[in-house]
DRENNUBA-281975 format. One record per residue: x, y, z of N, C-alpha, C in turn; residue number from 1; residue in three letters. Coordinates in steps of 0.05 Angstrom, whole numbers, plus 5000, padded with zeros to 4 digits. Atoms other than C-alpha are relative to their C-alpha. Layout:
BEGIN
<pt><n_X>X</n_X><n_Y>Y</n_Y><n_Z>Z</n_Z><ca_X>X</ca_X><ca_Y>Y</ca_Y><ca_Z>Z</ca_Z><c_X>X</c_X><c_Y>Y</c_Y><c_Z>Z</c_Z><pos>NUM</pos><code>ALA</code></pt>
...
//
This chain:
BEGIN
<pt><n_X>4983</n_X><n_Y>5006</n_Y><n_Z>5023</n_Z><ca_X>0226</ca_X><ca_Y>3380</ca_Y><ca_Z>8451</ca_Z><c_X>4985</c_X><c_Y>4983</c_Y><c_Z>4979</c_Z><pos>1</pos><code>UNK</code></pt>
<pt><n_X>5022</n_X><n_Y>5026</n_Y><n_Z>5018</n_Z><ca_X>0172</ca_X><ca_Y>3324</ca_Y><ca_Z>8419</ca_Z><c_X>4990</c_X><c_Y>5025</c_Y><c_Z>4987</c_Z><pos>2</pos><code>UNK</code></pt>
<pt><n_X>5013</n_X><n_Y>4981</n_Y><n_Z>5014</n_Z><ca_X>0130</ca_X><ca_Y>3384</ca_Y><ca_Z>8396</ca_Z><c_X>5014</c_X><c_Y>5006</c_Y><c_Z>4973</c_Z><pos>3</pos><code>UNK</code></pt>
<pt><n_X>4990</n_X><n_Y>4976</n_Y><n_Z>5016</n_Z><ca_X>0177</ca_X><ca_Y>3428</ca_Y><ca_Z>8356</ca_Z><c_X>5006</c_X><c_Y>4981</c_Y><c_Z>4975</c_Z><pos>4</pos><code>UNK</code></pt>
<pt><n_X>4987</n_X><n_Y>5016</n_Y><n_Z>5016</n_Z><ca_X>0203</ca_X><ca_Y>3361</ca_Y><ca_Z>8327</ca_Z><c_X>4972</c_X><c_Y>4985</c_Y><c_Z>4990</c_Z><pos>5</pos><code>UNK</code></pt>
<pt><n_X>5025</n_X><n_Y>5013</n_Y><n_Z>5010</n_Z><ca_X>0127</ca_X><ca_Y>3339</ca_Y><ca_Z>8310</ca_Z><c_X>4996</c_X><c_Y>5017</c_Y><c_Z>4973</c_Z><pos>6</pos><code>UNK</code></pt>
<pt><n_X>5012</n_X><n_Y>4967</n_Y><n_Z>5007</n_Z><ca_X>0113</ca_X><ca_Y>3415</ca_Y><ca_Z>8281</ca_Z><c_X>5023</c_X><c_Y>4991</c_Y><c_Z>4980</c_Z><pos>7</pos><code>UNK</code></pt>
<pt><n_X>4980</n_X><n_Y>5002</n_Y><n_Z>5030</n_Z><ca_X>0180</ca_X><ca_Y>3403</ca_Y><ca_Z>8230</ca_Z><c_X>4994</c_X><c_Y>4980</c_Y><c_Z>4987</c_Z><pos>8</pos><code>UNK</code></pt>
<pt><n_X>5010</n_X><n_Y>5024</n_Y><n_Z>5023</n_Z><ca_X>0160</ca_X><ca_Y>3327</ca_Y><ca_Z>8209</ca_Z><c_X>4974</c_X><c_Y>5012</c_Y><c_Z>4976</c_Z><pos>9</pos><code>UNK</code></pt>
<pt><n_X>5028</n_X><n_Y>4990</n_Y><n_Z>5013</n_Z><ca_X>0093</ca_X><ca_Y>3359</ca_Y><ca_Z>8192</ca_Z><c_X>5003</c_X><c_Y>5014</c_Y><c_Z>4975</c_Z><pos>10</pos><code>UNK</code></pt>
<pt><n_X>4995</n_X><n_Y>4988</n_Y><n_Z>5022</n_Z><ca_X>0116</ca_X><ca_Y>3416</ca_Y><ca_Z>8155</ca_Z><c_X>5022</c_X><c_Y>4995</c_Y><c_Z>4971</c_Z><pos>11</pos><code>UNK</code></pt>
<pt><n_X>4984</n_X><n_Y>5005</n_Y><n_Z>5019</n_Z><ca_X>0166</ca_X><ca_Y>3376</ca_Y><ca_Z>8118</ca_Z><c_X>4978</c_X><c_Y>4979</c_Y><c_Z>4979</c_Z><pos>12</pos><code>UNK</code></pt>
<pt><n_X>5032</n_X><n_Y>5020</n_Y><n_Z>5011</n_Z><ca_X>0099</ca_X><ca_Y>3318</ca_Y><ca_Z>8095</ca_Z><c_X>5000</c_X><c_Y>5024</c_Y><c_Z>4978</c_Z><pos>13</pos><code>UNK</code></pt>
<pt><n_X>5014</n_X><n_Y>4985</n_Y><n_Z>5023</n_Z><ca_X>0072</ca_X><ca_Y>3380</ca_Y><ca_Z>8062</ca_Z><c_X>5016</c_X><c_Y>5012</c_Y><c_Z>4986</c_Z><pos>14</pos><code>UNK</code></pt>
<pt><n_X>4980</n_X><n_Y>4989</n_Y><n_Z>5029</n_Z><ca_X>0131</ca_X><ca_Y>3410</ca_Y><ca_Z>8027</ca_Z><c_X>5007</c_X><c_Y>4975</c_Y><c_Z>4985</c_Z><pos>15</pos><code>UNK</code></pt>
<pt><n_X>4988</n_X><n_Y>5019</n_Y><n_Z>5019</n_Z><ca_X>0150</ca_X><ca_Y>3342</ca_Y><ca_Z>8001</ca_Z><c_X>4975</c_X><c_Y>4994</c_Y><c_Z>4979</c_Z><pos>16</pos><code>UNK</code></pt>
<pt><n_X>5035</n_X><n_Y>5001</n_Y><n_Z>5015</n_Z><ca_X>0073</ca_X><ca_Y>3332</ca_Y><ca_Z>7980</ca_Z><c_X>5003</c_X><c_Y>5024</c_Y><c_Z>4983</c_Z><pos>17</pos><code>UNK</code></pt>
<pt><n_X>5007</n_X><n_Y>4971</n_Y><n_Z>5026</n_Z><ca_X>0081</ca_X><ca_Y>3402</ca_Y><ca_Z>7940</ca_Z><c_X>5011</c_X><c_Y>4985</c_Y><c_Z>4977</c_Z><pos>18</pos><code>UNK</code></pt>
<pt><n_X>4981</n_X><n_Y>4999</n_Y><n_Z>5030</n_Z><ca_X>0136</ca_X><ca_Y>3378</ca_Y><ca_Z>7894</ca_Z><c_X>4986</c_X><c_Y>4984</c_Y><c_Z>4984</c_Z><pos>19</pos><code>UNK</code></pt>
<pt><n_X>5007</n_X><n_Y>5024</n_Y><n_Z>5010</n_Z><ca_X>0095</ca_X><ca_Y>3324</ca_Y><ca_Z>7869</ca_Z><c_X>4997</c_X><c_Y>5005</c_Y><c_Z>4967</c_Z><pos>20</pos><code>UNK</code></pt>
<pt><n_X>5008</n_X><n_Y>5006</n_Y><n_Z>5025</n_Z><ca_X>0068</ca_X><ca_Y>3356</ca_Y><ca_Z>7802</ca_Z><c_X>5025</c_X><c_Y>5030</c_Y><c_Z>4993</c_Z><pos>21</pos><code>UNK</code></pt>
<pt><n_X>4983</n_X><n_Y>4968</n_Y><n_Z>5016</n_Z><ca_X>0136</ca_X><ca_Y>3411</ca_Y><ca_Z>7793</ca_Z><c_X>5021</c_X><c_Y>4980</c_Y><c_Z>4978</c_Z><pos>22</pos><code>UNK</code></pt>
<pt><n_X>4985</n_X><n_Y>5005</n_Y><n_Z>5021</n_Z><ca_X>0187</ca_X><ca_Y>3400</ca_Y><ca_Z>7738</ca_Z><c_X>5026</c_X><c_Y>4990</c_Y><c_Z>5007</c_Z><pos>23</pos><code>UNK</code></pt>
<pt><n_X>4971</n_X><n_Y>5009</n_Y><n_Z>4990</n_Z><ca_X>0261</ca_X><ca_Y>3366</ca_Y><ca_Z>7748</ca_Z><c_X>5014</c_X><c_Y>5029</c_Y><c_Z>5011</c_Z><pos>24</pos><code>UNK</code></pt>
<pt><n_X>4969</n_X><n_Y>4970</n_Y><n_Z>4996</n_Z><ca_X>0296</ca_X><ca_Y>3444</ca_Y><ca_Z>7739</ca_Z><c_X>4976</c_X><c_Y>5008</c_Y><c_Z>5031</c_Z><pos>25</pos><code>UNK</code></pt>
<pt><n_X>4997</n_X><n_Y>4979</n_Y><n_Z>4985</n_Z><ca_X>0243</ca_X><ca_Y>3469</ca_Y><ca_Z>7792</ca_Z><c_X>5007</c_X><c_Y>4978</c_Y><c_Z>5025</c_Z><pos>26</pos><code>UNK</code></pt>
<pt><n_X>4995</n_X><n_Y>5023</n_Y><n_Z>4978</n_Z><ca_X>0252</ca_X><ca_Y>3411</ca_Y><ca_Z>7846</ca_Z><c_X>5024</c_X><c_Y>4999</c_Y><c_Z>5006</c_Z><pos>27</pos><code>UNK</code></pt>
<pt><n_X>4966</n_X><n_Y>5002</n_Y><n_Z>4989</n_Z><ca_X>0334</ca_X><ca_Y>3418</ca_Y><ca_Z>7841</ca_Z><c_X>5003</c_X><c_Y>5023</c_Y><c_Z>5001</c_Z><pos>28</pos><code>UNK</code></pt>
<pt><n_X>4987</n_X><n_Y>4973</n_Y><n_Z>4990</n_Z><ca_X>0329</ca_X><ca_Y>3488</ca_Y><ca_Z>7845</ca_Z><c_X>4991</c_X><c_Y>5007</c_Y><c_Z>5023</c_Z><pos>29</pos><code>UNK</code></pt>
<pt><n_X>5012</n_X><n_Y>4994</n_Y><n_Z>4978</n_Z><ca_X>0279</ca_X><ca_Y>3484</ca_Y><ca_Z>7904</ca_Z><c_X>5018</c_X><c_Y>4982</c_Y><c_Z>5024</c_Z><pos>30</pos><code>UNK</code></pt>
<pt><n_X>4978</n_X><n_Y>5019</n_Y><n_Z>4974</n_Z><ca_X>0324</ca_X><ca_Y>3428</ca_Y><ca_Z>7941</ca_Z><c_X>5020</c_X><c_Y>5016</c_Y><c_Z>5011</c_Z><pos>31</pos><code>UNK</code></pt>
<pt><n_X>4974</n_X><n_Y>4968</n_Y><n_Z>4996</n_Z><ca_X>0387</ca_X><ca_Y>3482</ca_Y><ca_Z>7925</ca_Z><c_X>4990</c_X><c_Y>5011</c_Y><c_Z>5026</c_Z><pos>32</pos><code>UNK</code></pt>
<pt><n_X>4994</n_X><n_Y>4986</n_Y><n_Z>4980</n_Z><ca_X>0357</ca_X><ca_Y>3523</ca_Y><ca_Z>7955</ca_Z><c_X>4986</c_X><c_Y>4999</c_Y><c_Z>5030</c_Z><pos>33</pos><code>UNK</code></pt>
<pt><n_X>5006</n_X><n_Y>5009</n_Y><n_Z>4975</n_Z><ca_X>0324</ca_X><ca_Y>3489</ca_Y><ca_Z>8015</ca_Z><c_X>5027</c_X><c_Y>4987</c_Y><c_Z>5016</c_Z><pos>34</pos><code>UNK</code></pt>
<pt><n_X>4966</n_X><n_Y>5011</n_Y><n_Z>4996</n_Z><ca_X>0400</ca_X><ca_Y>3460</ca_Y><ca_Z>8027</ca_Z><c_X>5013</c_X><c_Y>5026</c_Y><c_Z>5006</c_Z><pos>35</pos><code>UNK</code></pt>
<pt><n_X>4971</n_X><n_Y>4971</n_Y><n_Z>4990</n_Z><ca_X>0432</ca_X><ca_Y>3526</ca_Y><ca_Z>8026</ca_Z><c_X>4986</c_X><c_Y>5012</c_Y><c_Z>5016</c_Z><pos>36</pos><code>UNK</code></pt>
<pt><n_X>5007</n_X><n_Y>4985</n_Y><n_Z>4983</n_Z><ca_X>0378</ca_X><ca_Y>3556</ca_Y><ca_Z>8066</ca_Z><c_X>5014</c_X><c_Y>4987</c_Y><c_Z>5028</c_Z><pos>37</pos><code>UNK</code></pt>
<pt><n_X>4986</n_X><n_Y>5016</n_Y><n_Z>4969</n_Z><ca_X>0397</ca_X><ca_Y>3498</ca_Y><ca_Z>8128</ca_Z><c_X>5022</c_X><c_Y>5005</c_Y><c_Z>5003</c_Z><pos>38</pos><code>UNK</code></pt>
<pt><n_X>4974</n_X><n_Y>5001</n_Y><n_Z>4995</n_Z><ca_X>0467</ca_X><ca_Y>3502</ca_Y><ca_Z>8117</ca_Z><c_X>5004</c_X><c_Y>5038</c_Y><c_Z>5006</c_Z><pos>39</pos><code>UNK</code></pt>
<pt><n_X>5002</n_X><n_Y>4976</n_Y><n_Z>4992</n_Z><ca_X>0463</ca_X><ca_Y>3579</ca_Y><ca_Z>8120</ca_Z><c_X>4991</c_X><c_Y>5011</c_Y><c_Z>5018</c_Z><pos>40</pos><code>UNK</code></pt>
<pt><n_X>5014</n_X><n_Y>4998</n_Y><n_Z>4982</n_Z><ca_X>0420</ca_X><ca_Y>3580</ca_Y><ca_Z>8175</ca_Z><c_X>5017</c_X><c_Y>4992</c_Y><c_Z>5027</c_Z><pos>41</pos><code>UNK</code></pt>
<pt><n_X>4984</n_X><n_Y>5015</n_Y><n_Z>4987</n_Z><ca_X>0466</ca_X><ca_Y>3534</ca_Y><ca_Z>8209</ca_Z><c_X>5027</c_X><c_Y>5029</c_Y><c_Z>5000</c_Z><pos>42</pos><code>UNK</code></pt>
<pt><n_X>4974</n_X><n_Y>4975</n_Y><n_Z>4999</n_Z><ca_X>0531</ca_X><ca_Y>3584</ca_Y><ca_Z>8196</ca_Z><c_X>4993</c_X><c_Y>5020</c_Y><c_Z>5009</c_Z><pos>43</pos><code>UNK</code></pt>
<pt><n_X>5004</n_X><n_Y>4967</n_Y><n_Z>4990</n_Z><ca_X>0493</ca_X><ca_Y>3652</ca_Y><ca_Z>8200</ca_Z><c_X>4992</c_X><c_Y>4991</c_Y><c_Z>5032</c_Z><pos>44</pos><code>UNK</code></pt>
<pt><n_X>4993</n_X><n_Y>4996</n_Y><n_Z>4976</n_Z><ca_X>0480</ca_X><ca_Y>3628</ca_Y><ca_Z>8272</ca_Z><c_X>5024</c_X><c_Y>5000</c_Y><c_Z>5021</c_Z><pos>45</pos><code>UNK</code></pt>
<pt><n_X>4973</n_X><n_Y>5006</n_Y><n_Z>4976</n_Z><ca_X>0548</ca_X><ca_Y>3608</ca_Y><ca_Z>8299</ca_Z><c_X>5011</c_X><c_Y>5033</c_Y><c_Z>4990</c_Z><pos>46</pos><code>UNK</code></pt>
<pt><n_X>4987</n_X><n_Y>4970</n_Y><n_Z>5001</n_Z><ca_X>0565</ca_X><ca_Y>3676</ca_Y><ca_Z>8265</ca_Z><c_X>4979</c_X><c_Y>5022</c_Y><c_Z>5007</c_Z><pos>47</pos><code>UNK</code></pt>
<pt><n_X>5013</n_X><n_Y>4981</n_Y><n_Z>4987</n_Z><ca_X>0511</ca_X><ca_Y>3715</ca_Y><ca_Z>8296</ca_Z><c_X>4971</c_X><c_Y>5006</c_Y><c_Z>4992</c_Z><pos>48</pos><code>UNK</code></pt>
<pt><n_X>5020</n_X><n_Y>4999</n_Y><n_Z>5003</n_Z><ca_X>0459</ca_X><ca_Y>3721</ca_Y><ca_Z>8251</ca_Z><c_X>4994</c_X><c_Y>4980</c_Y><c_Z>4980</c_Z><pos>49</pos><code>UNK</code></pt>
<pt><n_X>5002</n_X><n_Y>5025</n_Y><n_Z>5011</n_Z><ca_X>0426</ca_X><ca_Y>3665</ca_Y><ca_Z>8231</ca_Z><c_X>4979</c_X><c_Y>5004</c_Y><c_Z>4968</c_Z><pos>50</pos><code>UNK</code></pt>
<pt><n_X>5025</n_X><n_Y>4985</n_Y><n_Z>5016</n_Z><ca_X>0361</ca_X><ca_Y>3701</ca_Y><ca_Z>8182</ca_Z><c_X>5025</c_X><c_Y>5008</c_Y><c_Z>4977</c_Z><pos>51</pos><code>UNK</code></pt>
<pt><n_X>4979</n_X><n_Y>4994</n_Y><n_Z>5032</n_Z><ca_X>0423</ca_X><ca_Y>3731</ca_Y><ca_Z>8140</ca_Z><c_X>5014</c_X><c_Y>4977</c_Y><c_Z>4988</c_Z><pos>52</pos><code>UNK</code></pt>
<pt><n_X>4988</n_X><n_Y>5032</n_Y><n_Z>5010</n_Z><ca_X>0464</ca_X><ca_Y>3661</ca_Y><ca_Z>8134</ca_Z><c_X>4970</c_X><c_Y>4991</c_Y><c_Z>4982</c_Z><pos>53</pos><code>UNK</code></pt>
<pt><n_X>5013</n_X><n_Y>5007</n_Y><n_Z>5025</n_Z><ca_X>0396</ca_X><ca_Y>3634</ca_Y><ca_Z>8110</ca_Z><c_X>4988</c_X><c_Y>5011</c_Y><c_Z>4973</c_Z><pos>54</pos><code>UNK</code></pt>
<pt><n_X>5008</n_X><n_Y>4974</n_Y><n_Z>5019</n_Z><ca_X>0379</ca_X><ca_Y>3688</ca_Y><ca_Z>8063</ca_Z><c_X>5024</c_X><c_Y>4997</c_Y><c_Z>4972</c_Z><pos>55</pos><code>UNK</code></pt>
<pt><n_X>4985</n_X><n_Y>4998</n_Y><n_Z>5018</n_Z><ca_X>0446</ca_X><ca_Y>3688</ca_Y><ca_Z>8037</ca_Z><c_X>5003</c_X><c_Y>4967</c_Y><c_Z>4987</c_Z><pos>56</pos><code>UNK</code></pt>
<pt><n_X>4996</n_X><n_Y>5025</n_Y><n_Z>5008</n_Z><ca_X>0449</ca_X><ca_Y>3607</ca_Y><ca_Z>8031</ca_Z><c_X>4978</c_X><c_Y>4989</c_Y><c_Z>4985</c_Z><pos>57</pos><code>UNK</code></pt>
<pt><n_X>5018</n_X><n_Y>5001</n_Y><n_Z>5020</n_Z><ca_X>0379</ca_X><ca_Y>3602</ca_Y><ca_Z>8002</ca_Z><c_X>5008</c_X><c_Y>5016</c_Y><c_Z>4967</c_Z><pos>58</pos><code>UNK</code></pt>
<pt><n_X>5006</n_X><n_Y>4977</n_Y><n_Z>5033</n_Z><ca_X>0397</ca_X><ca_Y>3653</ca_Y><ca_Z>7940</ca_Z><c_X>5024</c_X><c_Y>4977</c_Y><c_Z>4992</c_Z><pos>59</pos><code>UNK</code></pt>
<pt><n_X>4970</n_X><n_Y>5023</n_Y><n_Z>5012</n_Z><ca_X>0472</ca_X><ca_Y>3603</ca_Y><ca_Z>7934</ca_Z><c_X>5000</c_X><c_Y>4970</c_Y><c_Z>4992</c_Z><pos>60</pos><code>UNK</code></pt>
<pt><n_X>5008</n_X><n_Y>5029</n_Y><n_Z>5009</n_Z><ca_X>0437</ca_X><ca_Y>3535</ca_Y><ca_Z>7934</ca_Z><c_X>4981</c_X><c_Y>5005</c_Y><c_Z>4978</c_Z><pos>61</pos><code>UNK</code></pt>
<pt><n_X>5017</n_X><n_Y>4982</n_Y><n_Z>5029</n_Z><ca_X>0384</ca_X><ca_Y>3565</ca_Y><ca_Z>7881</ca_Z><c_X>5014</c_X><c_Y>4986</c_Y><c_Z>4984</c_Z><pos>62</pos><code>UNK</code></pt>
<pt><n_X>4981</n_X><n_Y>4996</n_Y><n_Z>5026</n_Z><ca_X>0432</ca_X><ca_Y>3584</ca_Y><ca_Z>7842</ca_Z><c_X>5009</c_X><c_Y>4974</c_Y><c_Z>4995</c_Z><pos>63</pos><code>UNK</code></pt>
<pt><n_X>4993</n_X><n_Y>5026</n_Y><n_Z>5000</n_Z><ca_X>0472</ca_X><ca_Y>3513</ca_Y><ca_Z>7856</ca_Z><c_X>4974</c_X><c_Y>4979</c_Y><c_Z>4982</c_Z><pos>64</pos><code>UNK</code></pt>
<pt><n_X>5020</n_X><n_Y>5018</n_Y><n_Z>5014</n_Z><ca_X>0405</ca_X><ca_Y>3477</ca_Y><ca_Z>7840</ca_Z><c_X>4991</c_X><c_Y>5001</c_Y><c_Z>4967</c_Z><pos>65</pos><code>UNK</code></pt>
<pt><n_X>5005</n_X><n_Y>4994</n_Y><n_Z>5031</n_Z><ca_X>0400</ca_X><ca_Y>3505</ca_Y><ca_Z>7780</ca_Z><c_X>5013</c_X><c_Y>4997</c_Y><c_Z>4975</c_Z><pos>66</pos><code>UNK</code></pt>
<pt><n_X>4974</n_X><n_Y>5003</n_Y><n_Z>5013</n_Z><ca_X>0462</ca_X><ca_Y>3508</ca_Y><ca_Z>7750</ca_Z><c_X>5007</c_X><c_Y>4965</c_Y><c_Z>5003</c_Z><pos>67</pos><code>UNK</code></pt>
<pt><n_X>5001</n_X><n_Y>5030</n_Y><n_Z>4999</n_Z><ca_X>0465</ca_X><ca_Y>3426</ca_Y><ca_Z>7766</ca_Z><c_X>4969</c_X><c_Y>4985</c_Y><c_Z>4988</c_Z><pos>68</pos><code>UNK</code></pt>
<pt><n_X>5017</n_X><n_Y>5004</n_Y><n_Z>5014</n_Z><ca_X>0400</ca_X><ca_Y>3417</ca_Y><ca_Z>7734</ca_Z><c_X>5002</c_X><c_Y>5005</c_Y><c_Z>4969</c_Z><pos>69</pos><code>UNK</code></pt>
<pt><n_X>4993</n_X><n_Y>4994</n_Y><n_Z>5027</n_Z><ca_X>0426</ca_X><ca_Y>3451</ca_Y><ca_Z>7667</ca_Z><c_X>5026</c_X><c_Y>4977</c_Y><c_Z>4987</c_Z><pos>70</pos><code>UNK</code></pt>
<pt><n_X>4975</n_X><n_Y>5024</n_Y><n_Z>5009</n_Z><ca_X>0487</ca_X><ca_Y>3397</ca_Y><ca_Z>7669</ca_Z><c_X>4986</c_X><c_Y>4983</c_Y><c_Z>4998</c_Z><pos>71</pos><code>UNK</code></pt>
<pt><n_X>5016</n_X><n_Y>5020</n_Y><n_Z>5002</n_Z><ca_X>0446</ca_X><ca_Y>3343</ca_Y><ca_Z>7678</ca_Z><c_X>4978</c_X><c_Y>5001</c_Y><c_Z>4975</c_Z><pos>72</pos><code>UNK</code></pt>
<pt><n_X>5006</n_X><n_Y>4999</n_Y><n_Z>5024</n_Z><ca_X>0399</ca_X><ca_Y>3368</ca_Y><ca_Z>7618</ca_Z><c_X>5014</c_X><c_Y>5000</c_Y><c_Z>4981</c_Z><pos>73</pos><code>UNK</code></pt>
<pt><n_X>4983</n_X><n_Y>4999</n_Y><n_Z>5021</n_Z><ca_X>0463</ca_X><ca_Y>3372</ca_Y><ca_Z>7574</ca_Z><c_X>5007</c_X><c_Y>4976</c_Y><c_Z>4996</c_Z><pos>74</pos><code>UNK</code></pt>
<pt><n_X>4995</n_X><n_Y>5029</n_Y><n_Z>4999</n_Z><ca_X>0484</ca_X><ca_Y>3308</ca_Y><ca_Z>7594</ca_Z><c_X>4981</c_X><c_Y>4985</c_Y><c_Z>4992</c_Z><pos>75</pos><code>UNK</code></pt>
<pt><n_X>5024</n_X><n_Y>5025</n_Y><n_Z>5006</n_Z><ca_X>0416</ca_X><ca_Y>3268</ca_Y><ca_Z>7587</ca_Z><c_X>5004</c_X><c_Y>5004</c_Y><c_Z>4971</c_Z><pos>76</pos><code>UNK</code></pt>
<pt><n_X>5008</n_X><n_Y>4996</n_Y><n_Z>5027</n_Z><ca_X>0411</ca_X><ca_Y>3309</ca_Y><ca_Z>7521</ca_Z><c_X>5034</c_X><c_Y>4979</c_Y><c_Z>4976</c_Z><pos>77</pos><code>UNK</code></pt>
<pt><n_X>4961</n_X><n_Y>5010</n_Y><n_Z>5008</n_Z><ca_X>0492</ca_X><ca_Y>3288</ca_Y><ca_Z>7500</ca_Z><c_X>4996</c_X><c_Y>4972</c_Y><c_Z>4996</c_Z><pos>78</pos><code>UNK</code></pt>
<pt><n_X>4995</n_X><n_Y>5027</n_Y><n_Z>4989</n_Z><ca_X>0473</ca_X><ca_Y>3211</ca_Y><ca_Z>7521</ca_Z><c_X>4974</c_X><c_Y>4994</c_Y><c_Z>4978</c_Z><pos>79</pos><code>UNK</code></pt>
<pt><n_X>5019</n_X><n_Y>5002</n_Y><n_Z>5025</n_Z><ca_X>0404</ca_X><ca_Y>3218</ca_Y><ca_Z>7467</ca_Z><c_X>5008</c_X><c_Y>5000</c_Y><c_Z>4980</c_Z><pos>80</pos><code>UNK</code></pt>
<pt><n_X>4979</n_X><n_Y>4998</n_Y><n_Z>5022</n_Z><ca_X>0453</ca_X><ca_Y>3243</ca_Y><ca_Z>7413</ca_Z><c_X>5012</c_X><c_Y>4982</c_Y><c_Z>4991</c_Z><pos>81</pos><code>UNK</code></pt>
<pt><n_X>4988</n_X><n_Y>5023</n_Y><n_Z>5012</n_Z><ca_X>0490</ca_X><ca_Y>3189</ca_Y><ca_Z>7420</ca_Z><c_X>4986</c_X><c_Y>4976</c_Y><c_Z>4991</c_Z><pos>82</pos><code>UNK</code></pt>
<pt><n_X>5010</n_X><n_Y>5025</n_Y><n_Z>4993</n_Z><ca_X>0442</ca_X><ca_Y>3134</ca_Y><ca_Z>7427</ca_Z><c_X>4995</c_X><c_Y>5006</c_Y><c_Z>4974</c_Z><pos>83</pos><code>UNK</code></pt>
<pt><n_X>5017</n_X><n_Y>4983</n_Y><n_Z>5025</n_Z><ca_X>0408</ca_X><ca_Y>3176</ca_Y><ca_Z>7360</ca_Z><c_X>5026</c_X><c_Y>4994</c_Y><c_Z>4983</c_Z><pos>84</pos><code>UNK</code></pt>
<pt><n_X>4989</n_X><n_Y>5005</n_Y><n_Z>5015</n_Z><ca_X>0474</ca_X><ca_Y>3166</ca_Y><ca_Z>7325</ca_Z><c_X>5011</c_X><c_Y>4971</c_Y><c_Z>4999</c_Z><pos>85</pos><code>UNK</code></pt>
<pt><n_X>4993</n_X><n_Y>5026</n_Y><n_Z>5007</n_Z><ca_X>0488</ca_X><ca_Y>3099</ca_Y><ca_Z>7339</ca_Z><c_X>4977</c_X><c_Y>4980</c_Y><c_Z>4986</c_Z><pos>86</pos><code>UNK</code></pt>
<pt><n_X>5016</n_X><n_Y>5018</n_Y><n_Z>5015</n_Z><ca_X>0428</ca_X><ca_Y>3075</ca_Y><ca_Z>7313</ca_Z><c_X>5003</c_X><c_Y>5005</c_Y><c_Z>4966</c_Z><pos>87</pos><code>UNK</code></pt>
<pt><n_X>4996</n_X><n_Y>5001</n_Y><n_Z>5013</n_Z><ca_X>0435</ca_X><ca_Y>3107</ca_Y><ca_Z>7258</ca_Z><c_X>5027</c_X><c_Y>4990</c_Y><c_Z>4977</c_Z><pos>88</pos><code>UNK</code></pt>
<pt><n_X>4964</n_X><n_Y>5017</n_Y><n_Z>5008</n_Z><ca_X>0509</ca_X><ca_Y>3066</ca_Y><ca_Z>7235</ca_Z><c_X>4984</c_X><c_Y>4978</c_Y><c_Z>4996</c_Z><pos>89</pos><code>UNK</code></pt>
//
């Protein structure tokens, strides 16, 4: 049981080490869809297949990550606007 759980810390070190030099949109679209892969992985096995749950939950957190990355650019941009018109008063 130590192993498998050494072998995941490991491989999680080096995916967290990747994100280091990616962009906000690709980092919340890569979380998405590392989130929907687990949670899909998690469901497609109690329902039988676990490869299609993550398949299908990786493409839905994506999407999720992405689509919450574009709010959050509207918003930061919305919260500049303002700051940009209050100075100007």
């Amino acid at each position: 049981m130590a192993k498998p759980l050494g072998i995941a810390v490991l491989v999680l070190g080096f995916v967290v080490a990747g994100c280091a030099d990616m962009s906000a949109t690709q980092q919340r679209t890569l979380t998405g869809g590392a989130g929907g892969a687990t949670a899909g992985a998690i469901l497609g096995a109690i329902g039988g297949n676990a490869a299609l749950g993550a398949a299908a939950g990786a493409a839905a957190g994506a999407a999720g990550g992405y689509l919450w990355d574009q709010h959050k650019q509207a918003e930061e941009a919305a919260y500049r606007q303002g700051q940009a018109d209050a100075r100007k008063q």
